[in-house]
Biopython code that builds the backbone (N, CA, C, O; Angstrom):
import numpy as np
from Bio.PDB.StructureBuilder import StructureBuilder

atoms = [
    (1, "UNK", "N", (5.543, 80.653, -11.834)),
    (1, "UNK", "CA", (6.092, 81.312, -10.657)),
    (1, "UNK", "C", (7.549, 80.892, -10.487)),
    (1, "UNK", "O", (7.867, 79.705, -10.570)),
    (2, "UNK", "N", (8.241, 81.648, -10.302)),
    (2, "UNK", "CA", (9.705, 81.462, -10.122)),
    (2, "UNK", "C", (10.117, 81.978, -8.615)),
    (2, "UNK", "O", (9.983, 83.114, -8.162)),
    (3, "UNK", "N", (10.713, 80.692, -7.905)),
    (3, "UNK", "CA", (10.858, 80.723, -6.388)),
    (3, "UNK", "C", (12.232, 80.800, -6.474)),
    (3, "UNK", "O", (12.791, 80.318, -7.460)),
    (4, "UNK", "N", (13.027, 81.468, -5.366)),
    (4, "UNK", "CA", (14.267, 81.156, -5.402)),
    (4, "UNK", "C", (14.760, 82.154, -3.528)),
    (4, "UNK", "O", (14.398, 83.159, -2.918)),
    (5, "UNK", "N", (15.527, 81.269, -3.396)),
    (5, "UNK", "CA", (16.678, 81.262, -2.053)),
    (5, "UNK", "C", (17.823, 82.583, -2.323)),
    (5, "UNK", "O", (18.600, 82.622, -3.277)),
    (6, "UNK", "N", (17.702, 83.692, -1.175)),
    (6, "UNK", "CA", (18.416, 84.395, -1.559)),
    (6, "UNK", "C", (19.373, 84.299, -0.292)),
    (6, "UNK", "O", (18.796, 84.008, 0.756)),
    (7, "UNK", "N", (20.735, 84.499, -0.227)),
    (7, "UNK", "CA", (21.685, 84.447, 0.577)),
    (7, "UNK", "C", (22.473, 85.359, 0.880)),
    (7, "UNK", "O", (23.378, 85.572, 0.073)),
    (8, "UNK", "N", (22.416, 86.106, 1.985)),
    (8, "UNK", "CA", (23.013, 87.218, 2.511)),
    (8, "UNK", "C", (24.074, 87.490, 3.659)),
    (8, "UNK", "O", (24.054, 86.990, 4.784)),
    (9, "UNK", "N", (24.805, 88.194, 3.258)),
    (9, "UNK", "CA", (25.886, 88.791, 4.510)),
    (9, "UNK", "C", (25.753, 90.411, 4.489)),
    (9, "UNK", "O", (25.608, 91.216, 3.569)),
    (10, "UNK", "N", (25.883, 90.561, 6.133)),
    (10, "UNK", "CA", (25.644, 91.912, 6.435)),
    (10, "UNK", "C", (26.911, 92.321, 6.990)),
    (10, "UNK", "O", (28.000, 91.746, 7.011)),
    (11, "UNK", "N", (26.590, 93.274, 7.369)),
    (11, "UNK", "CA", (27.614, 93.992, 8.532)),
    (11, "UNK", "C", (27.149, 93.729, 9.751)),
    (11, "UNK", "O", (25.973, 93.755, 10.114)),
    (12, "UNK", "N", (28.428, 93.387, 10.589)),
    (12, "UNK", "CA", (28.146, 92.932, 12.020)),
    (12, "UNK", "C", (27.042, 93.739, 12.557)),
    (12, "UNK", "O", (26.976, 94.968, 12.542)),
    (13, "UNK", "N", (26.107, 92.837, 13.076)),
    (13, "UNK", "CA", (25.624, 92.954, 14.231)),
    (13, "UNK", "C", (24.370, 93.993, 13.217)),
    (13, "UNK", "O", (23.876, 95.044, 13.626)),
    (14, "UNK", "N", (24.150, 93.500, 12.187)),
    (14, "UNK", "CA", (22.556, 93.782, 11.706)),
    (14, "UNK", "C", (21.679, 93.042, 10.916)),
    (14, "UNK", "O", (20.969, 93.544, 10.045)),
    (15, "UNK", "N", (21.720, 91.652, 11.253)),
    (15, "UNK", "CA", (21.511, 90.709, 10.652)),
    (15, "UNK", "C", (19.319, 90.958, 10.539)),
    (15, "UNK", "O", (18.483, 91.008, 9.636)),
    (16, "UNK", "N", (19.321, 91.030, 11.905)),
    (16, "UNK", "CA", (18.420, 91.261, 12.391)),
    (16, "UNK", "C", (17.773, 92.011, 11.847)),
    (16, "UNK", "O", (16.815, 91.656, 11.160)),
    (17, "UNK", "N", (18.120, 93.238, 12.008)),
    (17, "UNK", "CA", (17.685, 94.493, 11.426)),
    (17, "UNK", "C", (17.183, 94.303, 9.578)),
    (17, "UNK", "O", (16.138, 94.741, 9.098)),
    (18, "UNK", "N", (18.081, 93.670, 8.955)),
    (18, "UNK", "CA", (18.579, 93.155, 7.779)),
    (18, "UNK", "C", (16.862, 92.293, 7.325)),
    (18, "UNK", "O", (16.065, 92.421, 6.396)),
    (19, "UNK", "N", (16.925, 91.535, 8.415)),
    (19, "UNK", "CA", (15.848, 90.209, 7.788)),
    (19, "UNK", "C", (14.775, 91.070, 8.196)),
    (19, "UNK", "O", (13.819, 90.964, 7.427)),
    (20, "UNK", "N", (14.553, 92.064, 9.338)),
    (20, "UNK", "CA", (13.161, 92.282, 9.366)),
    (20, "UNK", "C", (12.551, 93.466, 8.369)),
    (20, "UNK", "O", (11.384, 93.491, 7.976)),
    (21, "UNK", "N", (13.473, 94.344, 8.074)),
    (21, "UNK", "CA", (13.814, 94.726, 6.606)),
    (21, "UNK", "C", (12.692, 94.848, 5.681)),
    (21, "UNK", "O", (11.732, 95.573, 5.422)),
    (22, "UNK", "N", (13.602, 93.212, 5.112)),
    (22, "UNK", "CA", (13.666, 92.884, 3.771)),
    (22, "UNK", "C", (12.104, 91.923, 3.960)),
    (22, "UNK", "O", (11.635, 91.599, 2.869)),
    (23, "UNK", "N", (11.565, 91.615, 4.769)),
    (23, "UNK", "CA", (10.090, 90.676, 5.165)),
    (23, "UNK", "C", (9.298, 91.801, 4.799)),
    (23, "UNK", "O", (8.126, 91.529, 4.540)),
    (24, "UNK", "N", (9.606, 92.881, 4.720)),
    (24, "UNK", "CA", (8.111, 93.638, 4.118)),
    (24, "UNK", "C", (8.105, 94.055, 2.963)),
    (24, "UNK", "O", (7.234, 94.847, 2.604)),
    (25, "UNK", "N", (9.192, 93.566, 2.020)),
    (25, "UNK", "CA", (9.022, 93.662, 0.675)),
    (25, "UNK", "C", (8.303, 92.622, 0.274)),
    (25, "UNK", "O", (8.367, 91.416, 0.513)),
    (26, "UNK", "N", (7.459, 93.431, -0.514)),
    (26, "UNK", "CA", (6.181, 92.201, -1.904)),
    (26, "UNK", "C", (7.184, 91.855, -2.744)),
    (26, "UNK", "O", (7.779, 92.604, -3.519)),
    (27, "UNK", "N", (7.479, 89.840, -2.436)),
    (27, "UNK", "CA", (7.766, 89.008, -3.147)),
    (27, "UNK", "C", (8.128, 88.520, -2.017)),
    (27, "UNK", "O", (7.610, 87.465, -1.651)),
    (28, "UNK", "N", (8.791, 88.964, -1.460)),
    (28, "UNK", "CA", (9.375, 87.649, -0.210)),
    (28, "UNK", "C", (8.480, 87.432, 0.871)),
    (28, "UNK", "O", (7.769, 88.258, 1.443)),
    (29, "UNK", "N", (8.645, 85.855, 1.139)),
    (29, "UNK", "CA", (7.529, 85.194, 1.562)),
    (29, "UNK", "C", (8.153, 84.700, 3.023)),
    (29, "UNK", "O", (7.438, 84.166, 3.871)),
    (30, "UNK", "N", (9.811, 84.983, 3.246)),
    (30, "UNK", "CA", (10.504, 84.830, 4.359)),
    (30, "UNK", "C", (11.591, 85.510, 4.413)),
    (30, "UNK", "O", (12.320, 85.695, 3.439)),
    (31, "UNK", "N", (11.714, 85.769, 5.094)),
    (31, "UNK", "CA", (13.330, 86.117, 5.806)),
    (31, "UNK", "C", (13.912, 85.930, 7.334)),
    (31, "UNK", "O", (13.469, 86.635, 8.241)),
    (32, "UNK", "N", (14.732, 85.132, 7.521)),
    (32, "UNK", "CA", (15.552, 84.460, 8.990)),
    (32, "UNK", "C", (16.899, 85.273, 8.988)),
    (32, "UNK", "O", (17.488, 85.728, 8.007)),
    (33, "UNK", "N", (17.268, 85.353, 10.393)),
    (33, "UNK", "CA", (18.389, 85.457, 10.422)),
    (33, "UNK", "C", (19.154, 84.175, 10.766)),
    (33, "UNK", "O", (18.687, 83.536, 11.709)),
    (34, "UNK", "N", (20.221, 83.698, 10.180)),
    (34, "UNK", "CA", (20.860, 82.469, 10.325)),
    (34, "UNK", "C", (21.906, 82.694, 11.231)),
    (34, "UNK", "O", (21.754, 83.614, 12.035)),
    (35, "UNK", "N", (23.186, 81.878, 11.266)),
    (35, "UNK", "CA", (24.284, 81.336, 11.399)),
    (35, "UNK", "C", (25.023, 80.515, 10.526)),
    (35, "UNK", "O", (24.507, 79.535, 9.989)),
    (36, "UNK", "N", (26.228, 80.855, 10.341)),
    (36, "UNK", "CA", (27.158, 80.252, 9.694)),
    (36, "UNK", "C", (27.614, 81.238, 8.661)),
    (36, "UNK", "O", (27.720, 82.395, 9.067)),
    (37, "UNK", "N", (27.942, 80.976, 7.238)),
    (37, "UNK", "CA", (28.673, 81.906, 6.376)),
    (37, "UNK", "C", (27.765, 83.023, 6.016)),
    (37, "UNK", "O", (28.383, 84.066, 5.801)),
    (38, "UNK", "N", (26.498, 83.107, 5.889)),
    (38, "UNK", "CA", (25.793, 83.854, 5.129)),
    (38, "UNK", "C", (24.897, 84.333, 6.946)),
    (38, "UNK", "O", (24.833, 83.583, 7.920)),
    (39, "UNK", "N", (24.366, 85.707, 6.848)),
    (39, "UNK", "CA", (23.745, 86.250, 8.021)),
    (39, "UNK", "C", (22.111, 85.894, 7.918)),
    (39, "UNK", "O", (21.545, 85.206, 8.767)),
    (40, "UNK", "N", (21.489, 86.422, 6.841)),
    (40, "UNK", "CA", (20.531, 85.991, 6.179)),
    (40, "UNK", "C", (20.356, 84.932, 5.276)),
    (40, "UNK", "O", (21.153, 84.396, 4.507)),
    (41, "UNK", "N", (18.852, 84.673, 5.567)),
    (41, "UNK", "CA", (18.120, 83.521, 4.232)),
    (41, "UNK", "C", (17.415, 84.250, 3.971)),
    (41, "UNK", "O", (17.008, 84.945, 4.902)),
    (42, "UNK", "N", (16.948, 84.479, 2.792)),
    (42, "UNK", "CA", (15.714, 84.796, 2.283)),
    (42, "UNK", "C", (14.796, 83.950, 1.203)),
    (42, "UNK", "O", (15.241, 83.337, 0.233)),
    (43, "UNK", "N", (13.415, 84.057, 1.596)),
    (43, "UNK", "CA", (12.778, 83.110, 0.700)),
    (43, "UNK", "C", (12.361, 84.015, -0.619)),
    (43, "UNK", "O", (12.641, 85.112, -0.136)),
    (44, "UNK", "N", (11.960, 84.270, -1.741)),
    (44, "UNK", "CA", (11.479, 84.900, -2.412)),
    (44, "UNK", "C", (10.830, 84.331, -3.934)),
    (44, "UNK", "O", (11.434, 83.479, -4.586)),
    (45, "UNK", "N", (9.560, 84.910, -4.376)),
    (45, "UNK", "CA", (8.700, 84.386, -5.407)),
    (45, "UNK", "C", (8.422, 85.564, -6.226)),
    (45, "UNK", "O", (8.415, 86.638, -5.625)),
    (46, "UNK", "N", (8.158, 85.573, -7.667)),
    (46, "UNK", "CA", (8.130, 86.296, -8.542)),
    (46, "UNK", "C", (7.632, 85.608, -9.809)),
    (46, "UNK", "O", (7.622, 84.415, -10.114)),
    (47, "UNK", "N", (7.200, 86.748, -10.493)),
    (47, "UNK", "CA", (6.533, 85.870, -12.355)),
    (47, "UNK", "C", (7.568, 85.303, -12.840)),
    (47, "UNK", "O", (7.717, 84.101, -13.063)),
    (48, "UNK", "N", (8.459, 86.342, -13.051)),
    (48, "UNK", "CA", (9.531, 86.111, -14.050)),
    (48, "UNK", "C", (10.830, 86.074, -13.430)),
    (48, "UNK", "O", (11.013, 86.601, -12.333)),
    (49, "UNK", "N", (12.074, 85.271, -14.293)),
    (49, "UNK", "CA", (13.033, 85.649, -13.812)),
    (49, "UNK", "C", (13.540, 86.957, -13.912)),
    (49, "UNK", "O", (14.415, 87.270, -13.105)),
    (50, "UNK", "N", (13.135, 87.847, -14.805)),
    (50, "UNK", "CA", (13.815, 89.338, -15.380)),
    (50, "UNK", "C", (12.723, 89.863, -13.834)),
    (50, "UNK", "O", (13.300, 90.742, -13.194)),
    (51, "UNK", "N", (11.527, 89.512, -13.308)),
    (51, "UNK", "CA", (10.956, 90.091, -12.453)),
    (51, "UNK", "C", (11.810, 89.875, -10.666)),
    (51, "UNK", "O", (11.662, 90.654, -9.724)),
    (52, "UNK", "N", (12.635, 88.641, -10.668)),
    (52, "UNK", "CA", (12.922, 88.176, -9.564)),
    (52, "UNK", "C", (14.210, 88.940, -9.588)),
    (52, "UNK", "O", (14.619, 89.284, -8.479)),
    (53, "UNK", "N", (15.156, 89.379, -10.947)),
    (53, "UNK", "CA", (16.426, 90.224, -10.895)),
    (53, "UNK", "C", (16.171, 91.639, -10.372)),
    (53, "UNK", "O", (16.993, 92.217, -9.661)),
    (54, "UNK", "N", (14.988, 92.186, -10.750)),
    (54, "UNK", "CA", (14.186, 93.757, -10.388)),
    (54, "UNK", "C", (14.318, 93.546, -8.647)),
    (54, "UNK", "O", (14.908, 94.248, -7.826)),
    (55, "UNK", "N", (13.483, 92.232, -8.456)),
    (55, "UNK", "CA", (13.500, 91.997, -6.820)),
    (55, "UNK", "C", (15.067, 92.768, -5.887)),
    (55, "UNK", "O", (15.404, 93.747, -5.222)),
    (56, "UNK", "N", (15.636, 91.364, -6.512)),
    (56, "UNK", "CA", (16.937, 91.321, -5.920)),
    (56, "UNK", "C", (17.623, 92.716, -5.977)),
    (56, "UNK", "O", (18.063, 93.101, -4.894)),
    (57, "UNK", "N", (17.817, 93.645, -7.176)),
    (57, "UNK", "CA", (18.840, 94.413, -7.409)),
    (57, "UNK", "C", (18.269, 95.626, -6.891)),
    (57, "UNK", "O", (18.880, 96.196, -5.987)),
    (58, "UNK", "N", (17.102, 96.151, -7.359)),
    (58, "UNK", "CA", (16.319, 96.984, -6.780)),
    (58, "UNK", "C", (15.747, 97.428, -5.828)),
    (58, "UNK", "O", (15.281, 98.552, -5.643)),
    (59, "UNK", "N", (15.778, 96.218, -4.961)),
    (59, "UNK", "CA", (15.178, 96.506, -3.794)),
    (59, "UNK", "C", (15.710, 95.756, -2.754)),
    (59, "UNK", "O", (15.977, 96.365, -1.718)),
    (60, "UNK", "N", (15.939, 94.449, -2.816)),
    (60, "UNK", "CA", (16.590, 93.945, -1.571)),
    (60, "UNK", "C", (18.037, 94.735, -1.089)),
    (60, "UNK", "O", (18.177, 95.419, -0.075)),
    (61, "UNK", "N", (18.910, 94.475, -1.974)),
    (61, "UNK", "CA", (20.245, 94.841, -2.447)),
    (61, "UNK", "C", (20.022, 96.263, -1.752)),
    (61, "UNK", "O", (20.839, 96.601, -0.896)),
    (62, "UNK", "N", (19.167, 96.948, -2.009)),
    (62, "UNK", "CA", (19.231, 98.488, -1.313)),
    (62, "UNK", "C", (19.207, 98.565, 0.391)),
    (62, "UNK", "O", (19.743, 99.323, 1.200)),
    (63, "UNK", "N", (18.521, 97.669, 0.482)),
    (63, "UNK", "CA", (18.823, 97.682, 1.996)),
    (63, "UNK", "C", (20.089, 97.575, 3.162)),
    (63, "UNK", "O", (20.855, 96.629, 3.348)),
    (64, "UNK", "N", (20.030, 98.756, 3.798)),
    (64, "UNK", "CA", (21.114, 99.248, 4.364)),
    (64, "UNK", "C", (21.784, 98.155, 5.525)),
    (64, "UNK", "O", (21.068, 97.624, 6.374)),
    (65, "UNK", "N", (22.766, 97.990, 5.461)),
    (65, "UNK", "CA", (23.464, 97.339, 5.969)),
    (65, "UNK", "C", (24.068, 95.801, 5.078)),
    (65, "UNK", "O", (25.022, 95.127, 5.466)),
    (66, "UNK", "N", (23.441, 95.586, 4.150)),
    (66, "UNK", "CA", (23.882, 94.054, 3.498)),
    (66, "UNK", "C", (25.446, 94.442, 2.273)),
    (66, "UNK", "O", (25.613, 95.317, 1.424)),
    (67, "UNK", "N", (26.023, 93.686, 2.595)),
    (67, "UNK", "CA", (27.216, 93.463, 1.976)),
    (67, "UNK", "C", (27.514, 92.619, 0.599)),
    (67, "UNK", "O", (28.220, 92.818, -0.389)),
    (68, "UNK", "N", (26.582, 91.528, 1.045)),
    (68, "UNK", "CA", (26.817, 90.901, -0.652)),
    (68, "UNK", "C", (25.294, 89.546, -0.655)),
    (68, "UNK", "O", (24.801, 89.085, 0.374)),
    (69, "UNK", "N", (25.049, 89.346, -1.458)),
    (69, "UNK", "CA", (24.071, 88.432, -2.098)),
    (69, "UNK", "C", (24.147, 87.601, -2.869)),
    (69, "UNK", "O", (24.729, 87.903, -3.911)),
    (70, "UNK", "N", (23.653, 86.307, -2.742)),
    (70, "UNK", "CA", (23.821, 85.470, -3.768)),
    (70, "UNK", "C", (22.552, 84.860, -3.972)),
    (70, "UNK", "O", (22.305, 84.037, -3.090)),
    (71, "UNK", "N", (21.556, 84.996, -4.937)),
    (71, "UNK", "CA", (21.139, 84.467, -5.659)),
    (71, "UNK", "C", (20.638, 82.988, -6.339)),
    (71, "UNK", "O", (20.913, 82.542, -7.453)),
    (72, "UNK", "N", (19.798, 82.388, -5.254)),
    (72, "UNK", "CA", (19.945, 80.583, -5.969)),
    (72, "UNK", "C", (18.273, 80.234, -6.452)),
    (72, "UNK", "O", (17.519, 79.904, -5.537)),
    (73, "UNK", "N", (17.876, 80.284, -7.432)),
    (73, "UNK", "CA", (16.673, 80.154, -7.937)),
    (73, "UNK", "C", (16.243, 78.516, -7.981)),
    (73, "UNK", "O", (16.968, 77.649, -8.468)),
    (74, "UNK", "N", (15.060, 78.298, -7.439)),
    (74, "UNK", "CA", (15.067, 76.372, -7.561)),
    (74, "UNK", "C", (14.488, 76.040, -8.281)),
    (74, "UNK", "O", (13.411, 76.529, -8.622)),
    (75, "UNK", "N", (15.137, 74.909, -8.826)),
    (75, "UNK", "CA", (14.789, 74.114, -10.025)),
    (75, "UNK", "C", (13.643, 73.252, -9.615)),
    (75, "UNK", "O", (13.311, 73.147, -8.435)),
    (76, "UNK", "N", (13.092, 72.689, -10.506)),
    (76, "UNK", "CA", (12.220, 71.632, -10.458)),
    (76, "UNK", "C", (12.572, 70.474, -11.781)),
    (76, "UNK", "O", (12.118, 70.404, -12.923)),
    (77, "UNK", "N", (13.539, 69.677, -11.079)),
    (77, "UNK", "CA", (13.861, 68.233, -12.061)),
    (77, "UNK", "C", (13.298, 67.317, -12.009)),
    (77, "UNK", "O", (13.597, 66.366, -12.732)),
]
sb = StructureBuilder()
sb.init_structure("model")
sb.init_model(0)
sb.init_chain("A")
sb.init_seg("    ")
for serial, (resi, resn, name, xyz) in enumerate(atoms, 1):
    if name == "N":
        sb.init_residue(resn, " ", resi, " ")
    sb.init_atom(name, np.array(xyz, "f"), 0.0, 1.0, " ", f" {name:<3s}", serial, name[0])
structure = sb.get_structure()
């Protein structure tokens, strides 16, 4: 299973809108709206990494209002 932290900025004043969204897509297991640089957190789980890029590009990424994403997959050292 490949878990990973996704990090989002929207357009003002749809952060909200943004996280409640993206919580009903199958793979993500959270989504908050924050404070500070990024509007959103998102939690998200998948098989693969080529399955967690499908996530991200395909479907989160489509959701209206988000501006940019970043991507942090966690390690286990």
């Amino acid at each position: 299973m490949v878990k990973a932290y996704i990090l989002i900025q929207t357009e003002v004043g749809k952060a909200t809108a943004v996280a409640e969204m993206i919580s009903e897509i199958p793979g993500v297991t959270q989504a908050e709206d924050v404070t500070g640089p990024y509007d959103v957190i998102v939690r998200a789980e998948s098989t693969t990494v080529d399955d967690l890029g499908k996530l991200v590009v395909a479907q989160i990424q489509k959701v209206d209002g988000i501006t940019r994403t970043l991507t942090c997959p966690v390690v286990n050292l």
